[in-house]
Short mmCIF file of the C-alpha atoms (twelve columns), coordinates in Angstrom:
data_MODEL
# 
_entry.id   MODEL 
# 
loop_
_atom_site.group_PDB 
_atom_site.id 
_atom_site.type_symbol 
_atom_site.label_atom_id 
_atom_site.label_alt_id 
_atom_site.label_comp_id 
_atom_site.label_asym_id 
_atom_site.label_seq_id 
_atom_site.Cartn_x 
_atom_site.Cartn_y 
_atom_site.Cartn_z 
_atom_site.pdbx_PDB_model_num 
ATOM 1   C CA . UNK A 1   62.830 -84.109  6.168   1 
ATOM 2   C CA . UNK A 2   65.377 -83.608  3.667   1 
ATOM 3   C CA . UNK A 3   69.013 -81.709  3.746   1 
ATOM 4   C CA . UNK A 4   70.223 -80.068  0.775   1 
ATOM 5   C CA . UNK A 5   73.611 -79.075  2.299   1 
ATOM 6   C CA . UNK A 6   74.978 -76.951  -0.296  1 
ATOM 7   C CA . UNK A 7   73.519 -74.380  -3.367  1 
ATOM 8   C CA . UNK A 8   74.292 -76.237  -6.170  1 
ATOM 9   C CA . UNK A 9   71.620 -75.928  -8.883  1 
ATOM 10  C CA . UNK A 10  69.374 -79.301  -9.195  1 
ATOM 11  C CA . UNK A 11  68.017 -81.005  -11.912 1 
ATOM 12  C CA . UNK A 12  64.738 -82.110  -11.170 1 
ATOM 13  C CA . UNK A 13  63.160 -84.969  -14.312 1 
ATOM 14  C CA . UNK A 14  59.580 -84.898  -13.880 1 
ATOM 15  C CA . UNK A 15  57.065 -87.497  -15.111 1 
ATOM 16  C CA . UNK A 16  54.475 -89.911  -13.992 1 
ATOM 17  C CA . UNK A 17  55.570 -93.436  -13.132 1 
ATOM 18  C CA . UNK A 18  57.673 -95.686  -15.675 1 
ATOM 19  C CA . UNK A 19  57.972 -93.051  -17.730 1 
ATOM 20  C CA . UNK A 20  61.681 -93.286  -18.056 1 
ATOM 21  C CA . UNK A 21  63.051 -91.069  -15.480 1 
ATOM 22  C CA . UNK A 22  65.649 -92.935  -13.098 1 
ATOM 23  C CA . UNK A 23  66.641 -95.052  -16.261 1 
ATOM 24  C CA . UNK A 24  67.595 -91.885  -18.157 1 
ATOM 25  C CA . UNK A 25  69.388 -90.916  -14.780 1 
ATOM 26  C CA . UNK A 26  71.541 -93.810  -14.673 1 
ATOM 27  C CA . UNK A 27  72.479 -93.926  -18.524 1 
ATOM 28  C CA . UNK A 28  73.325 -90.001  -17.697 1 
ATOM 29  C CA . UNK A 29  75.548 -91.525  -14.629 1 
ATOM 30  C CA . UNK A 30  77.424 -94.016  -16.849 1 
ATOM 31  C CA . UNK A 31  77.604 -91.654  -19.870 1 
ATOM 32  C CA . UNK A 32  79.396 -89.300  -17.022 1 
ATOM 33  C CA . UNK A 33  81.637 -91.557  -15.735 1 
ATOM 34  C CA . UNK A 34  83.467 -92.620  -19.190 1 
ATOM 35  C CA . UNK A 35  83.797 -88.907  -19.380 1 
ATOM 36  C CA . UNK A 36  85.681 -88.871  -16.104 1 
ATOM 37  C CA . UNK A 37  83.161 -87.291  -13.924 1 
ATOM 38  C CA . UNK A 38  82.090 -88.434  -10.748 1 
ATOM 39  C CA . UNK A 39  78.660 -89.063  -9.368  1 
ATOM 40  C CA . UNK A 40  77.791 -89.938  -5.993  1 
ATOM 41  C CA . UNK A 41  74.782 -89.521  -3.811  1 
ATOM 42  C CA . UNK A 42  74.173 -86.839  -0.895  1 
ATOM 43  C CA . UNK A 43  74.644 -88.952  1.869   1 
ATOM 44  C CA . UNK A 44  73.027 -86.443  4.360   1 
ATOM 45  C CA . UNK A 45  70.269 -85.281  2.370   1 
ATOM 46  C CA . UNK A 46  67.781 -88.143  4.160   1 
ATOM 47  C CA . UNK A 47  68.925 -88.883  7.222   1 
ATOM 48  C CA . UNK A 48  66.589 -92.393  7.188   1 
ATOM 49  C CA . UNK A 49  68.855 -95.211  8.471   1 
ATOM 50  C CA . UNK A 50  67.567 -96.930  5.319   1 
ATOM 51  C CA . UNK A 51  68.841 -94.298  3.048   1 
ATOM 52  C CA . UNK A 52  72.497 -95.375  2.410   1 
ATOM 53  C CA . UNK A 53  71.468 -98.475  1.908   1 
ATOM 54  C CA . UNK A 54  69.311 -96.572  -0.956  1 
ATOM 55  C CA . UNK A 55  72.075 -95.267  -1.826  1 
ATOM 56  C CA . UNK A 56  74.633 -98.420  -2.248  1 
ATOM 57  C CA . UNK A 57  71.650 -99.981  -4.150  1 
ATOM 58  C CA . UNK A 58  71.100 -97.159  -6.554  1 
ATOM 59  C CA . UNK A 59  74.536 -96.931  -7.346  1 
ATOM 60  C CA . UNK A 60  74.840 -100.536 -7.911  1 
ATOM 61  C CA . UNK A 61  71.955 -100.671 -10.293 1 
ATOM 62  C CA . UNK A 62  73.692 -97.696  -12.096 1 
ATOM 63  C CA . UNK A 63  76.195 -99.970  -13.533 1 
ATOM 64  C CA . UNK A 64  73.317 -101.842 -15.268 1 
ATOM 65  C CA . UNK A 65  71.278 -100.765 -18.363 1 
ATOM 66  C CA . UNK A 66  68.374 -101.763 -16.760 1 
ATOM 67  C CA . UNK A 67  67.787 -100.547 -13.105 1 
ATOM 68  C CA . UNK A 68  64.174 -100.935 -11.020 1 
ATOM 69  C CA . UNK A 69  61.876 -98.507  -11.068 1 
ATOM 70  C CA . UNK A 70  62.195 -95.441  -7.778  1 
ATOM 71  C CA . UNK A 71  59.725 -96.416  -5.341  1 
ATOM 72  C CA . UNK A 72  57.873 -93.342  -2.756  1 
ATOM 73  C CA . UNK A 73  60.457 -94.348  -0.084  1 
ATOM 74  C CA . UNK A 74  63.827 -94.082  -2.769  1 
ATOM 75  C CA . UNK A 75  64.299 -90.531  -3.648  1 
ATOM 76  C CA . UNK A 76  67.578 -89.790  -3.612  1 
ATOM 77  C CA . UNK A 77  70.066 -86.993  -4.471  1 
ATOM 78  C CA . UNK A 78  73.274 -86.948  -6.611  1 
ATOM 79  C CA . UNK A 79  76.133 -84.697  -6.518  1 
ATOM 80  C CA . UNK A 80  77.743 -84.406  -10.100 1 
ATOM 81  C CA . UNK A 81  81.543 -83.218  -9.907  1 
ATOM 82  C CA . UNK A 82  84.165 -82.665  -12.790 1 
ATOM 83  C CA . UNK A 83  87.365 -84.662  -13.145 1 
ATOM 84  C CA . UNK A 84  89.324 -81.948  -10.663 1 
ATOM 85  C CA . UNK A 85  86.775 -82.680  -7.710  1 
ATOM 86  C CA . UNK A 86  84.537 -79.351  -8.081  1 
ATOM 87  C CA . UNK A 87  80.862 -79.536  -7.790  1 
ATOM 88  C CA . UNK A 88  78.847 -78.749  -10.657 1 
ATOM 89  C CA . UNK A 89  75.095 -79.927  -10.088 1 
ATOM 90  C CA . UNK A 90  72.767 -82.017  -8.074  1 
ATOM 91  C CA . UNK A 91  70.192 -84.440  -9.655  1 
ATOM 92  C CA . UNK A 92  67.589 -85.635  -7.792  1 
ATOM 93  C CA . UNK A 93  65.599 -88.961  -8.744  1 
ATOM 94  C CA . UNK A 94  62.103 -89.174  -6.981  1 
ATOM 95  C CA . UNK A 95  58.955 -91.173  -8.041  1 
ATOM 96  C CA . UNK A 96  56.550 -90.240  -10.250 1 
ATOM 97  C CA . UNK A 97  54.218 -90.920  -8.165  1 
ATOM 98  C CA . UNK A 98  55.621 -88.035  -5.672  1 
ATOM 99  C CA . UNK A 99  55.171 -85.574  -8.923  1 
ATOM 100 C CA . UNK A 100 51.760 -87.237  -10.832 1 
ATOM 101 C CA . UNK A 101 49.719 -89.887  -9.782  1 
ATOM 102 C CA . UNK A 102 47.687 -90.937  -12.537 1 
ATOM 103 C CA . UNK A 103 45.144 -92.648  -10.090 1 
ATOM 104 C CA . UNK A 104 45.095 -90.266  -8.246  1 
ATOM 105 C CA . UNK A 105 45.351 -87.133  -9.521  1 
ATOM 106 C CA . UNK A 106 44.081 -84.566  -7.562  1 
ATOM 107 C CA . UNK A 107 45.985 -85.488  -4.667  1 
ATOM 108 C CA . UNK A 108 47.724 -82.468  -3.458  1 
ATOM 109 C CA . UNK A 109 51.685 -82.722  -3.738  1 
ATOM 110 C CA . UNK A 110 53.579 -84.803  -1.603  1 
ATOM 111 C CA . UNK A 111 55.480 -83.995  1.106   1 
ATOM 112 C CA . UNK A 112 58.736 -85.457  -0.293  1 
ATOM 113 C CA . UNK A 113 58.360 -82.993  -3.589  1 
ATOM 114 C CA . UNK A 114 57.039 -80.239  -1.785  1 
ATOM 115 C CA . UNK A 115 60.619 -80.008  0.200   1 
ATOM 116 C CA . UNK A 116 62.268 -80.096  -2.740  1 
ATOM 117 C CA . UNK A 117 60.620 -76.645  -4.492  1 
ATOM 118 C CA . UNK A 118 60.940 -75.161  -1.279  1 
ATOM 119 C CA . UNK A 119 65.156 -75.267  -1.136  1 
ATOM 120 C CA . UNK A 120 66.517 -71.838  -1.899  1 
ATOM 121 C CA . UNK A 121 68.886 -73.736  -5.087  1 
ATOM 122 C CA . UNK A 122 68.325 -72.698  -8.492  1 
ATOM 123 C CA . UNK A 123 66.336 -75.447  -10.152 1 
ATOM 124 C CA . UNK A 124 66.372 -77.185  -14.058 1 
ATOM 125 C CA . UNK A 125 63.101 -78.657  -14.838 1 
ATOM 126 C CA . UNK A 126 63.603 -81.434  -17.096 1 
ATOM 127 C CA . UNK A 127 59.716 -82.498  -17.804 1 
ATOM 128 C CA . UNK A 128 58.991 -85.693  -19.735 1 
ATOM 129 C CA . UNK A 129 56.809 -86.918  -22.156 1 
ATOM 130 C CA . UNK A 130 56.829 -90.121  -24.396 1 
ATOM 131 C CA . UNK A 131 54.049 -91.439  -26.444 1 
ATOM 132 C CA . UNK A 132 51.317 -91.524  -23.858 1 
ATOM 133 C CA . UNK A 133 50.072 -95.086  -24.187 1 
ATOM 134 C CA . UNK A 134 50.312 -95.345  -20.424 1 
ATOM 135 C CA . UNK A 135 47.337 -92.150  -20.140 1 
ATOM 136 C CA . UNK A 136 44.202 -92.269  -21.260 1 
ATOM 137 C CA . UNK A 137 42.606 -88.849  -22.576 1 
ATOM 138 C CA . UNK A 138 41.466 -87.266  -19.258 1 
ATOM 139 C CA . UNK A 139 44.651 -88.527  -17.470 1 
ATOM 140 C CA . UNK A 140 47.377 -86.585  -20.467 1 
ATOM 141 C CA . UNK A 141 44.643 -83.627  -19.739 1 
ATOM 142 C CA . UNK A 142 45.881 -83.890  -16.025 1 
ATOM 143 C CA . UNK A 143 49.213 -84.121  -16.690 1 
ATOM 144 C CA . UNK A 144 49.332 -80.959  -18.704 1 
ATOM 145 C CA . UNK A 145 47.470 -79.441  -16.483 1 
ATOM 146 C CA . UNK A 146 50.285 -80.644  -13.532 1 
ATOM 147 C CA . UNK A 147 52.860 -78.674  -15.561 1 
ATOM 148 C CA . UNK A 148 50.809 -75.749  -16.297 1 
ATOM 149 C CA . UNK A 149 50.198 -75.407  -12.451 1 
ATOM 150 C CA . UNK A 150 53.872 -75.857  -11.814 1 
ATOM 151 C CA . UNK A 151 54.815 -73.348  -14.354 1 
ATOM 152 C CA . UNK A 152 52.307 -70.929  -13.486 1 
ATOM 153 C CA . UNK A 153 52.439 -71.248  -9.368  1 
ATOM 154 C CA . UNK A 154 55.620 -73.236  -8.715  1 
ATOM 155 C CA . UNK A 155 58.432 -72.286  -10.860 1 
ATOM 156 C CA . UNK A 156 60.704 -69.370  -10.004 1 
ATOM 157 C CA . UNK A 157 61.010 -66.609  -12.905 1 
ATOM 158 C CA . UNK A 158 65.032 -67.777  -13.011 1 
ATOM 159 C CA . UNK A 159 64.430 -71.620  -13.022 1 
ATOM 160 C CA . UNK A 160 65.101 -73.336  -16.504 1 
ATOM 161 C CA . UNK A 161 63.324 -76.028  -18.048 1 
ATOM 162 C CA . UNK A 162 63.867 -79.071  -20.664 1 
ATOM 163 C CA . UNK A 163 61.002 -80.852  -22.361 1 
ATOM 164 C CA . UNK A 164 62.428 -84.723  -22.886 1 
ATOM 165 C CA . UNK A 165 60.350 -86.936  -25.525 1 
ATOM 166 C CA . UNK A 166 61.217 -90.178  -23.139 1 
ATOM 167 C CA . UNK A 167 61.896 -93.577  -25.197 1 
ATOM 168 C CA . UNK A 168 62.130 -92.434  -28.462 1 
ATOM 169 C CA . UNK A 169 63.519 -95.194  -30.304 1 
ATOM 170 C CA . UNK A 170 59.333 -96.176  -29.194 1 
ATOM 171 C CA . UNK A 171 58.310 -93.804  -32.513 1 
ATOM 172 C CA . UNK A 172 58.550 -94.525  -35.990 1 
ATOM 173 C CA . UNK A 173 59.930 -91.323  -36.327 1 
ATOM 174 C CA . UNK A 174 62.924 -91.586  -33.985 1 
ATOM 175 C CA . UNK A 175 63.456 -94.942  -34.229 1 
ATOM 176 C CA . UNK A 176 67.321 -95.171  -34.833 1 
ATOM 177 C CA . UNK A 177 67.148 -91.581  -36.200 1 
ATOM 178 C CA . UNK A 178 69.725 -89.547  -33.166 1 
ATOM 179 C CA . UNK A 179 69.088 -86.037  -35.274 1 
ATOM 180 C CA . UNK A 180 64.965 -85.690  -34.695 1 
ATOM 181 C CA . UNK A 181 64.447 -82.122  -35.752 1 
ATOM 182 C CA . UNK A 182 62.714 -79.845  -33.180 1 
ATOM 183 C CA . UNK A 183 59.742 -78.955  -35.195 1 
ATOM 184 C CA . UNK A 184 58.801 -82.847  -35.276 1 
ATOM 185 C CA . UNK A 185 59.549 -82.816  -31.194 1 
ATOM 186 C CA . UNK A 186 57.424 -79.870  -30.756 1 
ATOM 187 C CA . UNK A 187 54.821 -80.771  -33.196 1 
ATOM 188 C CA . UNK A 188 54.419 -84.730  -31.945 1 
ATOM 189 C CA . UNK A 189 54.229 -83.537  -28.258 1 
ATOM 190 C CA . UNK A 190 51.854 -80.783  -29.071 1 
ATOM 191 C CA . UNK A 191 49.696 -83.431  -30.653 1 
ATOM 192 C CA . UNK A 192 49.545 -85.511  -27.939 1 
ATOM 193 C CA . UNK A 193 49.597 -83.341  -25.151 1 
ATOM 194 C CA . UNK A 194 47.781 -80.333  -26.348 1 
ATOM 195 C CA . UNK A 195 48.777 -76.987  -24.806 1 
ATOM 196 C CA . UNK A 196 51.830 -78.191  -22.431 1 
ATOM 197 C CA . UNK A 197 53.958 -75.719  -24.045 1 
ATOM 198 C CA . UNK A 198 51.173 -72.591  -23.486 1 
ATOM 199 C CA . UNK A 199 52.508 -71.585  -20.182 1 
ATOM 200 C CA . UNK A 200 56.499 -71.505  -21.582 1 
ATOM 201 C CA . UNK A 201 56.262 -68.672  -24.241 1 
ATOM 202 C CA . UNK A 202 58.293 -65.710  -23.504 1 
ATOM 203 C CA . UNK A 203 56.344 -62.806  -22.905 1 
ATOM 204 C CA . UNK A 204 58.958 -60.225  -23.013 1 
ATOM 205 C CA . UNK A 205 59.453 -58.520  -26.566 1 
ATOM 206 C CA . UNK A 206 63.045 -58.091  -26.567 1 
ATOM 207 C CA . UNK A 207 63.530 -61.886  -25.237 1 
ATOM 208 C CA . UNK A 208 61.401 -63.024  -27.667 1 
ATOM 209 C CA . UNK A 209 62.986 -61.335  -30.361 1 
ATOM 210 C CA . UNK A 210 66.743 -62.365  -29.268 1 
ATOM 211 C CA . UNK A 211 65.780 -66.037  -28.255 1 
ATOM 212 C CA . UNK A 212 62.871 -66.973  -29.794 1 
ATOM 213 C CA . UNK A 213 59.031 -67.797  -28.340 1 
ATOM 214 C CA . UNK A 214 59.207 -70.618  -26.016 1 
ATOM 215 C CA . UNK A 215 61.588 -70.331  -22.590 1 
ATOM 216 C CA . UNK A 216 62.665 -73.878  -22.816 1 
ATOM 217 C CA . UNK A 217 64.731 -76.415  -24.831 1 
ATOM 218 C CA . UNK A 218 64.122 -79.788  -26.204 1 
ATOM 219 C CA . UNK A 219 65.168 -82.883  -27.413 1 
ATOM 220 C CA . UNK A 220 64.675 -86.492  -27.204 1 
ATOM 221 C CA . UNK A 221 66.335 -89.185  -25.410 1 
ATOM 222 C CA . UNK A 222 67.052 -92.754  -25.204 1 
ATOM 223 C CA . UNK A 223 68.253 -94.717  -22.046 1 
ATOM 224 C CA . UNK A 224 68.456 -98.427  -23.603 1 
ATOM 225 C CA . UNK A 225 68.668 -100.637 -26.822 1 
ATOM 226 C CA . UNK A 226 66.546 -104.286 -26.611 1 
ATOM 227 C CA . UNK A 227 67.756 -107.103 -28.495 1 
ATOM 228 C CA . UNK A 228 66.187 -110.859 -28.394 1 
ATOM 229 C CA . UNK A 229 67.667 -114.171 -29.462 1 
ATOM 230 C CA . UNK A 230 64.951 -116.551 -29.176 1 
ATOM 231 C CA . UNK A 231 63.829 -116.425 -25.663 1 
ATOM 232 C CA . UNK A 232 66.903 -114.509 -24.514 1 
ATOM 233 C CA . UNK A 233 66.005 -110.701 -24.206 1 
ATOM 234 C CA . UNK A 234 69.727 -108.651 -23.988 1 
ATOM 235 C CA . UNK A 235 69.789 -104.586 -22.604 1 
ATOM 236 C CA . UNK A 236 72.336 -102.473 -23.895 1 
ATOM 237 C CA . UNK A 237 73.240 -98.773  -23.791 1 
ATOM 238 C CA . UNK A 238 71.496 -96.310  -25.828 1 
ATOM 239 C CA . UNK A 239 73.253 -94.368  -28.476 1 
ATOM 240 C CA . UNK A 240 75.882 -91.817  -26.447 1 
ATOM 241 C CA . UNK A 241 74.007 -88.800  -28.337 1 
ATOM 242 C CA . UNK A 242 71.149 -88.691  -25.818 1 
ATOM 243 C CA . UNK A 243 73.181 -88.325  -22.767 1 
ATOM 244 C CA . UNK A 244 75.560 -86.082  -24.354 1 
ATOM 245 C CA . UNK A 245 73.245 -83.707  -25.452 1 
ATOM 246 C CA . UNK A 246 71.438 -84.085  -22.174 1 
ATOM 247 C CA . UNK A 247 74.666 -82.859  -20.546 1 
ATOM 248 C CA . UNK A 248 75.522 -79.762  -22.976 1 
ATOM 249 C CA . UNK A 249 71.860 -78.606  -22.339 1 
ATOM 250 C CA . UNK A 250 72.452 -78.769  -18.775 1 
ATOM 251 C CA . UNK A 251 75.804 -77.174  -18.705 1 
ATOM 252 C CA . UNK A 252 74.444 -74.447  -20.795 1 
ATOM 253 C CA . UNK A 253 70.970 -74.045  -18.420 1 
ATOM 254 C CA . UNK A 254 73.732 -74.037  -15.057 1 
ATOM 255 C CA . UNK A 255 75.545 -71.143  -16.866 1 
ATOM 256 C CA . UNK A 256 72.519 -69.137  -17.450 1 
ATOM 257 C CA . UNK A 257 71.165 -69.608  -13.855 1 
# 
C-alpha cells in the first residue's frame, strides 16, 4: 500500500485521537522552515490519486497554527532536508485512530500502521501523553497497555523513543513555565498513566550505569497559544522552545541510530 522509497530514519508520534499529534507536526514544520530547512511530503509513498491532493492540503494548513485533525484516509509522509538539500529524516503523520482507538480498543492494528513497522528504516518513537481527560480509567489502562505491547513485541532493539507530555501549557505546572524539570514529567505521567515507563528500563548493567535507567527521553511540548477578545478567539505559535528541543532530541536519536 505504501512506498517508503528511501532509508531515512522516521519519526513516528503516537497517540490516540486529538491528542496533539499533527498540530505538534506542523508547529515542528514552521519552526523548521525559519531555520531554513525544508519539508515536503513523499509524493510516492501513497500512490491514491487523492493523495497529493492530501498533500497540497496538509501543507497548506501547515502555514496555520491551527490545522484539522488527520483523518484514517490522510496519513502522510514528510521528508525533512537541511538548508544544502540533504535528507535527514522522514516524519510520518497518521491518525490516532490507526495507532489507538479508544472505542475500540481491541481492534487489532490497522493495515495503514502495520506497513509502517514493517519498512526496514530505523524508527523514533515519539509516544504522547497529555492530561488524560479525554480517557476514562479502563481506556488510559489500554493505552498503556498499547505501548507496552509495542515495546515489548513491536519495537526493534535499535529503535529510539521520546515520551511527549502533549499540551502542556493545559497543567498548572507547565503553564508558561518552558523549563519543566524531568522528575515532574516523569512523576505527573507516571501518575496518570501508571506503569507506561515499565517496559523502557535498561536492562543492561553497563548501559544502565553509563546512561541511566530508562531507554528514552522526555520533555514536554506546546504547539499553540489561545487568546480571546470578547467573542474573538486568536491562535498563535507556541513558545519556539518546544520545537527546538523537539529537533535537538531528534538529531541526537538519528545520530545514535
Amino acid at each position: 500500500m505504501f512506498v517508503v522509497p528511501s532509508l531515512l530514519p522516521i519519526f513516528i508520534p503516537f497517540g490516540y485521537a486529538n491528542i496533539g499529534k499533527t498540530v505538534m507536526i506542523q508547529r515542528l514544520i514552521r519552526y523548521l522552515y525559519s531555520q531554513g530547512f525544508i519539508v515536503q511530503p513523499e509524493l510516492v509513498f501513497n500512490p491514491s490519486p487523492t493523495y497529493q491532493h492530501t498533500c497540497e492540503r496538509y501543507m497548506w494548513e501547515a502555514q496555520h497554527p491551527l490545522p484539522h485533525a488527520t483523518t484514517v484516509n490522510d496519513t502522510i509522509l514528510l521528508k525533512v532536508m537541511n538548508r544544502n538539500g540533504m535528507a535527514v529524516c522522514y516524519i510520518l503523520d497518521i491518525a490516532g485512530e490507526c495507532q489507538y482507538d479508544m472505542y475500540h480498543p481491541h481492534v487489532v492494528m490497522l493495515a495503514e500502521m502495520n506497513a509502517i513497522i514493517h519498512t526496514p528504516n530505523k524508527k523514533i518513537w515519539g509516544f504522547l501523553v497529555d492530561n488524560g481527560d479525554q480517557l476514562d480509567y479502563n481506556q488510559k489502562r489500554q493505552y498503556v497497555n498499547l505501548i507496552r505491547n509495542y515495546a515489548i513485541n513491536v519495537l526493534e532493539p535499535k529503535d529510539k523513543v521520546i515520551f511527549i507530555y502533549s499540551k502542556v501549557d493545559q497543567t498548572q505546572w507547565g503553564y508558561g513555565n518552558v523549563n519543566v524539570s524531568w522528575r515532574v514529567l516523569f512523576d505527573t505521567i507516571d501518575s496518570q498513566y501508571s506503569n507506561i515507563f515499565e517496559p523502557f528500563e535498561e536492562t543492561n548493567t553497563f548501559r544502565r550505569l553509563i546512561k541511566g535507567k530508562y531507554r528514552f527521553r522526555l520533555q514536554s511540548f506546546q504547539s499553540i497559544c489561545f487568546s480571546q477578545n470578547r467573542n474573538d478567539v486568536a491562535f498563535t505559535d507556541g513558545n519556539d522552545h518546544y520545537p527546538q528541543l523537539l529537533w535537538n532530541n531528534l538529531q541526537e536519536l538519528i545520530r545514535e541510530l
